[in-house]
N, C-alpha and C positions, 0 to 999 in steps of 0.2 A: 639615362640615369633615373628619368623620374619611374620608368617603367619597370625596374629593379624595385624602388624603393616599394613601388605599388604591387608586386608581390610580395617582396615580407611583411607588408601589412596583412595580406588576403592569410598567408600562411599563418602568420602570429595570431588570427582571427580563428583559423580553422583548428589549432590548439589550442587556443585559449575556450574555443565551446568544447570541441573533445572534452577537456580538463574539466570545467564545470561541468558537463553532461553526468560523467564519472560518478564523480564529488557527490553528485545528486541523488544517482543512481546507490552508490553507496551509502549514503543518510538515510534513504526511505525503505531502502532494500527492496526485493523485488515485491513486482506490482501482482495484486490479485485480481483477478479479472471479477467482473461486475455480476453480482447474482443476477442472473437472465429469466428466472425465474420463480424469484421471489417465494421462493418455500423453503422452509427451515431443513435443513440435511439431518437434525435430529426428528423432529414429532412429525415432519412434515406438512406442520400447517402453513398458513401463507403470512406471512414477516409483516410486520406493521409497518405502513409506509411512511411514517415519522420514522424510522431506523433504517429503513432503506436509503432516505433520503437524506440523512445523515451520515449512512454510511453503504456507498452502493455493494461495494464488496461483502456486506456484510451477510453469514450463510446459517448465522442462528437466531430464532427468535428473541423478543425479550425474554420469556423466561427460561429459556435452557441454553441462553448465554447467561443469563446469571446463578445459575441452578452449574454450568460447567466454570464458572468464575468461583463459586463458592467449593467446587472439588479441588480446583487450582491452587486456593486457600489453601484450603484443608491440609494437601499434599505438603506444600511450601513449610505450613506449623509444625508437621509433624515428617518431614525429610522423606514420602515416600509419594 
């Protein structure tokens, strides 16, 4: 009996993290992999590592991530 009960624990165990994993994986959406190389994909200079290090993923400099934040704007004000 007790050897029953200590499978549906493992089982209940093994879907209840599935379920969370999921759950999780669907909140953050998929993951970006780490710029490996620390240069901007627009000017191609090299990323300031206060931005890197705040955000490893991150694949544009300070300013032509704010310079493409402000076209993203732009687009949103005027619907294009």
């Amino acid at each position: 009996m007790a050897d029953e009960i200590d499978l549906a624990n493992e089982i209940a165990e093994r879907h209840t993290s599935e379920a969370l994993r999921a759950a999780l994986s669907a909140a953050t959406g998929p993951r970006r992999p780490v710029n490996a190389t620390g240069r901007c994909r627009s000017c191609k200079e090299e990323i300031e590592s206060e931005r890197l290090l705040g955000d490893p993923t991150a694949d544009l400099c300070g300013f032509c991530a704010a310079e493409a934040e402000e076209i993203a704007a732009k687009r949103r004000r005027t619907g294009r």
